[in-house]
N, C-alpha and C positions, 0 to 999 in steps of 0.2 A: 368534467370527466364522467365516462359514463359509469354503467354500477359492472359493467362486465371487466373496464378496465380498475373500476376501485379493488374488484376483487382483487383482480391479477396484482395488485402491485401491492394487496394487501399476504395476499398466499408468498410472492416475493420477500417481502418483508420477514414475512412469520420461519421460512426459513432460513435464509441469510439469518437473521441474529438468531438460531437453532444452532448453527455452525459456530459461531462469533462465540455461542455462548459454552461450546464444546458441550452439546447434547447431541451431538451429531458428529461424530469423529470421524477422521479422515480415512477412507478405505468402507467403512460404511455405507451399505448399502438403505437407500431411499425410497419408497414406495410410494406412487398418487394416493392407495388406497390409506396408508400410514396418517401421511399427512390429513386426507381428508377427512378422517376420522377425527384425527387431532383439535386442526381447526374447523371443522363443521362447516366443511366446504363442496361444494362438487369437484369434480375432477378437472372439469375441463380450465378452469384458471391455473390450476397447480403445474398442468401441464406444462402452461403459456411460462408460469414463474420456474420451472425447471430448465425450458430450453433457454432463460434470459441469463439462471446462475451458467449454466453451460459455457454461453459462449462469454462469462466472466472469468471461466477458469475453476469455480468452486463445484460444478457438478463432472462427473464425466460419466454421457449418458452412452453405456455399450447395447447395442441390437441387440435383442433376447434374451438380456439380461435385465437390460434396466438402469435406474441412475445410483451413482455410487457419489460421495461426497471426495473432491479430490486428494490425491495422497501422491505430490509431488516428493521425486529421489532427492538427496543429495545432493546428486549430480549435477539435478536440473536446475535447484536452487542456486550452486556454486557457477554455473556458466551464466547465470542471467546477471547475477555480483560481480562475477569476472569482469561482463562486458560492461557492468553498467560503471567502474572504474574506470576503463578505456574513455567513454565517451564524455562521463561526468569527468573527468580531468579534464579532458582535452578542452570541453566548452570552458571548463573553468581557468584554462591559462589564454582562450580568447578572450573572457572577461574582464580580466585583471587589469589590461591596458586602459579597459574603457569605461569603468566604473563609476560613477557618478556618488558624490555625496545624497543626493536623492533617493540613487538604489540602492545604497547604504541604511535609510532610514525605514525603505520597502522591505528590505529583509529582517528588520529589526522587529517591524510591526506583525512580519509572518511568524516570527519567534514567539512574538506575545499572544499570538493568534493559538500558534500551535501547544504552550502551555496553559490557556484558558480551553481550550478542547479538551485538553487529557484532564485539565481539574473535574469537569466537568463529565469527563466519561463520555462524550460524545465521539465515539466511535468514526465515524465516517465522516466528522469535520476535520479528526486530525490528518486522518489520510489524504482527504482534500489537500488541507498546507503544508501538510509531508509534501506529497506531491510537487506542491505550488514552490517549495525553497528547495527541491533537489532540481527542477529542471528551469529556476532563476536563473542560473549564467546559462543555459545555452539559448535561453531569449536574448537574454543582454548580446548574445553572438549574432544574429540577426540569423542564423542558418538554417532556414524550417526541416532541413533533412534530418540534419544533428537533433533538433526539437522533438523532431515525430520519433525517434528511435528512441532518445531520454525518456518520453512521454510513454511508449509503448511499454520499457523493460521497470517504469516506476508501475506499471497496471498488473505485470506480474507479478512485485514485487509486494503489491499491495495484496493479492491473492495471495503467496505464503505466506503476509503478512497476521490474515485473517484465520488462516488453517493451522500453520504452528504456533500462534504468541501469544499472552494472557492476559490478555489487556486488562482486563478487571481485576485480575490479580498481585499485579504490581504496582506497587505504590511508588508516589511522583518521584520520591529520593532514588529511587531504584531505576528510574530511566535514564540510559544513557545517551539519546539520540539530545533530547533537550541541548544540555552543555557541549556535545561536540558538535550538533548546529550551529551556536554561539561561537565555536570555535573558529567553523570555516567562516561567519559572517567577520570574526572579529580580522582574519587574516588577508579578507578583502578587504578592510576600511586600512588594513597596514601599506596595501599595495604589493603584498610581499606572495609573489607569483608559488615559488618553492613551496611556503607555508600553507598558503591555497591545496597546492594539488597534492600535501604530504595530511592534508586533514581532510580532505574528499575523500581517500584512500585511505587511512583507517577508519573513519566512521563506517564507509562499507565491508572492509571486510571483517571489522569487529560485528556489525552486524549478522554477519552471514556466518559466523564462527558461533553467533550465539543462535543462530536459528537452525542452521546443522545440528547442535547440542539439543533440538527442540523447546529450548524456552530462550525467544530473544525480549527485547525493550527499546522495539521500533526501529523503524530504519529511516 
C-alpha cells in the first residue's frame, strides 16, 4: 500500500469511528479543514475518505455547503425495515424446505461469531455476521436477485445502524438481536416454516421500533 493510500484509509478510519463514537452527530456539519487539523493531516486524503463515507451513506456531501454527517428520517429508516421483511421472509420460507443440518451448524457458528464480536467491541466484525445471518437463507435460495437486494437493504441498515445505536454503551444483557438470532436459527433446525417467517419479522421490526426511539441493540 502506498503512503497516499495509508493516509486515505487512515483519515477514513479516524472519522468513521468519530461518528461510531457519537463525536460527530448526525446533522453535523464536517470540515477538511476540521479534521486536518485534528489528525495532522493534509487535506487531500480527507477528501478521498469523505467521498468513500459518502457513497457508504454516512456523509452527505451538498455543493457549497460541504459534508454534513448523515441524519436519516424515520421515514427512511421504516421503508428500508418494511422492505427488508418482505424479502428476508420470503427467502426464509424458500429456505425452510431445503435446509440442511450442515446449515444448521453454519448458522450456529455465525451466532458464536456474532457474540464474540460484540464481547469484544469490535465494531465492524459484528456487522460483518450481522450481515452474514440476515442474508443466509436467501443464499440457501440460490436467487442472486433476492441476494443482491437482502445484501444492499442490510448496507443501509448497517449505516443507521452506526448513526443511531450505542454500541459501546450497551451491555451484552441488553442486546436483543443475539437471542432473537437464536431464535430464528432455532425455528429453522424445527422446519417449522410459520415460526421462521413470524421471528424474521419481529426481530425486524422490534429493531426498527427501537432505532425510531433512537437507541436500538442491533439489528
Amino acid at each position: 500500500m502506498t503512503a497516499k493510500k495509508r493516509n486515505e484509509e487512515l483519515a477514513y478510519e479516524k472519522v468513521k469511528r468519530a461518528i461510531m463514537l457519537r463525536r460527530i452527530l448526525p446533522g453535523q456539519r464536517v470540515t477538511e479543514e476540521w479534521v486536518s487539523e485534528e489528525i495532522k493531516m493534509s487535506r487531500t486524503p480527507i477528501r478521498a475518505a469523505f467521498k468513500r463515507l459518502g457513497n457508504e451513506g454516512l456523509l452527505e456531501i451538498v455543493p457549497h455547503r460541504g459534508a454534513f454527517v448523515y441524519n436519516p428520517s424515520d421515514k427512511e429508516i421504516a421503508d428500508v425495515f418494511h422492505l427488508r421483511v418482505v424479502l428476508e421472509s420470503y427467502a426464509a420460507r424458500l429456505a425452510v424446505p431445503i435446509v440442511t443440518r450442515e446449515n444448521i451448524l453454519e448458522m450456529e457458528e455465525l451466532l458464536a461469531e456474532e457474540k464474540q464480536a460484540y464481547e469484544a467491541k469490535n465494531f465492524e466484525e459484528f456487522m460483518r455476521v450481522n450481515a452474514l445471518i440476515h442474508s443466509y437463507p436467501a443464499r440457501l435460495s440460490e436467487n442472486k436477485f433476492l441476494l443482491q437486494q437482502v445484501e444492499m437493504l442490510n448496507q443501509w441498515s448497517d449505516c443507521y445502524l452506526i448513526l443511531k445505536d450505542e454500541f459501546y454503551a450497551v451491555p451484552i444483557e441488553e442486546v436483543k438481536s443475539i437471542p432473537e438470532h437464536q431464535h430464528m436459527v432455532n425455528a429453522f433446525r424445527d422446519g417449522a416454516l410459520n415460526k421462521v417467517t413470524v421471528a424474521v419479522e419481529a426481530h425486524l421490526l422490534s429493531t426498527l421500533s427501537d432505532l425510531s426511539g433512537k437507541r436500538s441493540v442491533f439489528n
